[in-house]
Each structure stands twice: as structure tokens, then as C-alpha cells.
BABASE-428060 format. One record per residue (C-alpha): residue in one letter; x, y, z. Coordinates in steps of 0.05 Angstrom, whole numbers, plus 5000, padded with zeros to 4 digits. Layout:
REM BABASE-428060
AXYZ/...
//
This chain:
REM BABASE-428060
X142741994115/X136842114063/X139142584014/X132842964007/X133843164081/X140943384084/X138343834018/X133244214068/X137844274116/X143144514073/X137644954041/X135845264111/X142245394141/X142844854185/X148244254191/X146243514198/X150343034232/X150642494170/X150543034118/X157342984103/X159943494154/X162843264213/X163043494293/X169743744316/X174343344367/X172043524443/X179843654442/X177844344409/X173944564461/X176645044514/X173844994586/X176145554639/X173045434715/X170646204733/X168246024810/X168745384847/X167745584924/X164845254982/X164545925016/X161846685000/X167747164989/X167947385058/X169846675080/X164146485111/X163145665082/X156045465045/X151445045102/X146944745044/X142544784986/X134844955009/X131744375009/X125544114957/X125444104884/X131244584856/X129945224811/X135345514777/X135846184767/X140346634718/X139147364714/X141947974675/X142848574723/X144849244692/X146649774747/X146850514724/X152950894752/X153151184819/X147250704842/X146950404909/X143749834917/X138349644984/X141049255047/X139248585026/X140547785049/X141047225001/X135946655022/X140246154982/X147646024949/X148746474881/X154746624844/X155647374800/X159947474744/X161648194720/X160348254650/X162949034642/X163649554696/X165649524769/X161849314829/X163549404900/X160049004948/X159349175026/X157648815092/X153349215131/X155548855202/X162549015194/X163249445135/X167948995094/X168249075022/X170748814952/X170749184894/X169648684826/X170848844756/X170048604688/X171247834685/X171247744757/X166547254795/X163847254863/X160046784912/X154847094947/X153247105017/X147146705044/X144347035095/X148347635112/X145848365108/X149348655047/X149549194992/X151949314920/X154749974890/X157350314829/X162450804825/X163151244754/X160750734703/X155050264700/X155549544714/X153348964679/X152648274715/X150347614704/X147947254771/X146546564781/X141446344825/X140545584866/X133745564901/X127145184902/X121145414861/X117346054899/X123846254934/X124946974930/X132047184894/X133347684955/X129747975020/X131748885023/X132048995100/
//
């Protein structure tokens, strides 16, 4: 590697492959599956993706305490993961529920009227999304 170059780097911050620094071993890297489901959590299995060109979506929601979310459907598969706080989520055809908290996951149902709500403490969640461009996240009924 040109020596001038791994200066600047060095000079910036930054690490070089080349530079005389080295990537760690891929056997240093730890890997724990948080979902893998071919169903939403109340059992019901995926049909399919929407069809066209995919958009992937990943959003940040931060629920205040004691919030209850709309009735609301799901237009494609998406996966939550509860970053702080607790979450109970509720069918609205047969009143079924889950409660979630930190470090939990959940799959999402497609196409089932459903709500969200927070007990005492806020909840923070990060939601991934699996759609085609101009699809809307969710439909409030």
C-alpha cells in the first residue's frame, strides 16, 4: 500500500486494509437469529411477499406511556423488535393478546385488524418493513 496514503488515513482516523493493520477472523463475530417465522404470532402462516420491485422499510417507533394505538392492518409481512419498554398487542376479532418487552421480537400480522398499547412506561421499537415502493406501512380502520 502507498505509504503516503496509509499516512492520511492514519492522520484522519481511519484504518486501511494494507496499512499494516489487519481484519479480525469472521470466527470473532457473534451472530444471534432474533425472528425467523413463516407465520405472525398469532399463528396465522405468511401467503407471500407483494409482488413488484421490493422496498424495504426500517422504522424507529417511540410510544409514550399509556398510549393506545388505532385499529390498523398490515398490507405486507414486518417484523418489530422492542428496544426498551413493553408493548401489548391485541386482535380486534377475537381479542387475543401478547404483551412484548425489551429484547423481544414479533412478526406482524398481514392483514388482520389489530392494535398496539402501552402500559406505565414508554416503548421503544424498531419495525422492519417488506413491501414494494408506494405501499403504505399500515391502513387505521
Amino acid at each position: 500500500m502507498d505509504t503516503h496514503k496509509c499516512l492520511i488515513a492514519t492522520a484522519m482516523g481511519l484504518s486501511l486494509l494494507g496499512c499494516g493493520t489487519q481484519p479480525k477472523d469472521a470466527v470473532h463475530i457473534e451472530k444471534e437469529v432474533l425472528l425467523e417465522r413463516s407465520e405472525s404470532w398469532d399463528g396465522v402462516p405468511y401467503k407471500a411477499y407483494p409482488s413488484g420491485p421490493p422496498q424495504l422499510t426500517l422504522i424507529r417507533l417511540k410510544i409514550p406511556a399509556h398510549t393506545q394505538l388505532p385499529w390498523h392492518t398490515h398490507p405486507m409481512p414486518n417484523a418489530a423488535y422492542i428496544v426498551s419498554g413493553e408493548l401489548t398487542v391485541q386482535t380486534h376479532k377475537s381479542g387475543v393478546t401478547r404483551t412484548l418487552k425489551q429484547g423481544q421480537t414479533l412478526a406482524e400480522m398481514v392483514g388482520t385488524e389489530h392494535r398496539g398499547f402501552t402500559g406505565n412506561s414508554a416503548v421503544e421499537l424498531l419495525v422492519f418493513y417488506a413491501g414494494t415502493p408506494g405501499m403504505p406501512l399500515s391502513e387505521q380502520h
